[in-house]
RODO-2510 file (C-alpha; in nm, 4 decimals, decimal comma):
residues 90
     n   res          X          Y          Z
     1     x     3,9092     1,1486     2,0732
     2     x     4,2762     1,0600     2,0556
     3     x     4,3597     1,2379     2,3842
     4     x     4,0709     1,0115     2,5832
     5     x     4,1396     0,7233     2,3744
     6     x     4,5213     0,7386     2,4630
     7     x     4,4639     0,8028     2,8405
     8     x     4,2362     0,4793     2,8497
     9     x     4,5718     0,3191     2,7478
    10     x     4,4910     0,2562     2,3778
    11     x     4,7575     0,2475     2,0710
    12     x     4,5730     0,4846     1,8024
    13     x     4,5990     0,5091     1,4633
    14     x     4,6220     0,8468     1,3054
    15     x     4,6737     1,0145     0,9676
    16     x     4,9911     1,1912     0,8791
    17     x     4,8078     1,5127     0,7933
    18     x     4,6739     1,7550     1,0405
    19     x     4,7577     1,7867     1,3930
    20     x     4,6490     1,4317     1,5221
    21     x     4,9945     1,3165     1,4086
    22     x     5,1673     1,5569     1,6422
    23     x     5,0230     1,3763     1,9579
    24     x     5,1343     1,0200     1,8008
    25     x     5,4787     0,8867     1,7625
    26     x     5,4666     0,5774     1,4975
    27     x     5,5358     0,2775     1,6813
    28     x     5,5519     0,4040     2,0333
    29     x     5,2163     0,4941     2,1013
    30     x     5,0013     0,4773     1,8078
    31     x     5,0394     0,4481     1,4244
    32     x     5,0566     0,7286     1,1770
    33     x     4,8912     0,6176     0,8514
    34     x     5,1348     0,7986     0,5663
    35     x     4,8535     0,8114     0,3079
    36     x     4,4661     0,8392     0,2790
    37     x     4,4438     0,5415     0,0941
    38     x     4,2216     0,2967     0,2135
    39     x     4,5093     0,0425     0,1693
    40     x     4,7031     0,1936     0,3534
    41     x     4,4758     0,1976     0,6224
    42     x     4,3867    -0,1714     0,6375
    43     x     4,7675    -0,2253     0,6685
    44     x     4,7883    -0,0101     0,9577
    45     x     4,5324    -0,1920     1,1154
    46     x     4,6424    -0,5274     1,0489
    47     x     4,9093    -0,4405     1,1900
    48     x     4,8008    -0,2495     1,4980
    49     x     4,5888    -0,6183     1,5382
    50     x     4,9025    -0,8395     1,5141
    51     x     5,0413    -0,6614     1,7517
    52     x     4,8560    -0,7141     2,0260
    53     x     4,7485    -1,0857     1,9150
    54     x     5,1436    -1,2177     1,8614
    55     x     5,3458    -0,9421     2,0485
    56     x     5,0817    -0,8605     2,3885
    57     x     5,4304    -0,7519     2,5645
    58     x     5,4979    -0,4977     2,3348
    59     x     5,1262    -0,3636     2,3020
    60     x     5,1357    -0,3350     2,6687
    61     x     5,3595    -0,0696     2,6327
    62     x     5,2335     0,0547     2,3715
    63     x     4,9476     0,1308     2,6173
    64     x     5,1696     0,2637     2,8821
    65     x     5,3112     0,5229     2,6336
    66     x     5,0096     0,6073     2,5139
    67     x     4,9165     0,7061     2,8904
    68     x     5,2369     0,8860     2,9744
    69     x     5,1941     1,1056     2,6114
    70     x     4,8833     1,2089     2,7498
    71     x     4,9784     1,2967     3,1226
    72     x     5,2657     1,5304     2,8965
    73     x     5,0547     1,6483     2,6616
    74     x     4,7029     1,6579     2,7721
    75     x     4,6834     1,9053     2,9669
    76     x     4,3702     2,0969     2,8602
    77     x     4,4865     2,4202     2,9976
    78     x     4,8206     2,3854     2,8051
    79     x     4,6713     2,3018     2,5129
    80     x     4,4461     2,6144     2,4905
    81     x     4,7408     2,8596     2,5778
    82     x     4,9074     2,6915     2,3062
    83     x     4,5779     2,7149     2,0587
    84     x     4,5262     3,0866     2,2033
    85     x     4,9198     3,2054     2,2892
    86     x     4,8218     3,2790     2,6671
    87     x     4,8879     3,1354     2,9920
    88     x     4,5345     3,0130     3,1249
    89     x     4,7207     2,9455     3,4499
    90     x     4,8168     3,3191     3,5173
***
């Protein structure tokens, strides 16, 4: 879901455990949540909602970043050599 959500153009907020973080970089296009608190979480998102209600230049590219990550990163092809250490374009 990140990779779709992120070539629609949308900000995403992840946790900082696991390999969504990997795909996110905090403040350029998404959020990484530090904690699993449900705190936490609600800050994120408060945040993430300011954003694009005072600062809608700055969410715009938020939304542009978040579709240039994905033309570099979602590839599904790369993605699987790098899950299963082959070249699925050989």
């Amino acid at each position: 879901m990140i990779l779709e959500s992120q070539a629609c153009g949308l900000p995403v907020i992840v946790s900082a455990y696991g390999g969504p973080q990997e795909m996110v970089t905090h403040g350029l296009n998404g959020f990484i949540v530090e904690n699993q608190e449900p705190e936490s979480w609600l800050r994120c998102l408060k945040t993430a909602l300011s954003l694009y209600a005072d600062q809608p230049d700055k969410y715009e590219q938020m939304r542009v970043n978040s579709r240039i990550s994905t033309a570099d990163n979602g590839d599904w092809n790369m993605i699987l050599d790098d899950l299963l250490g082959t070249d699925m374009m050989e």
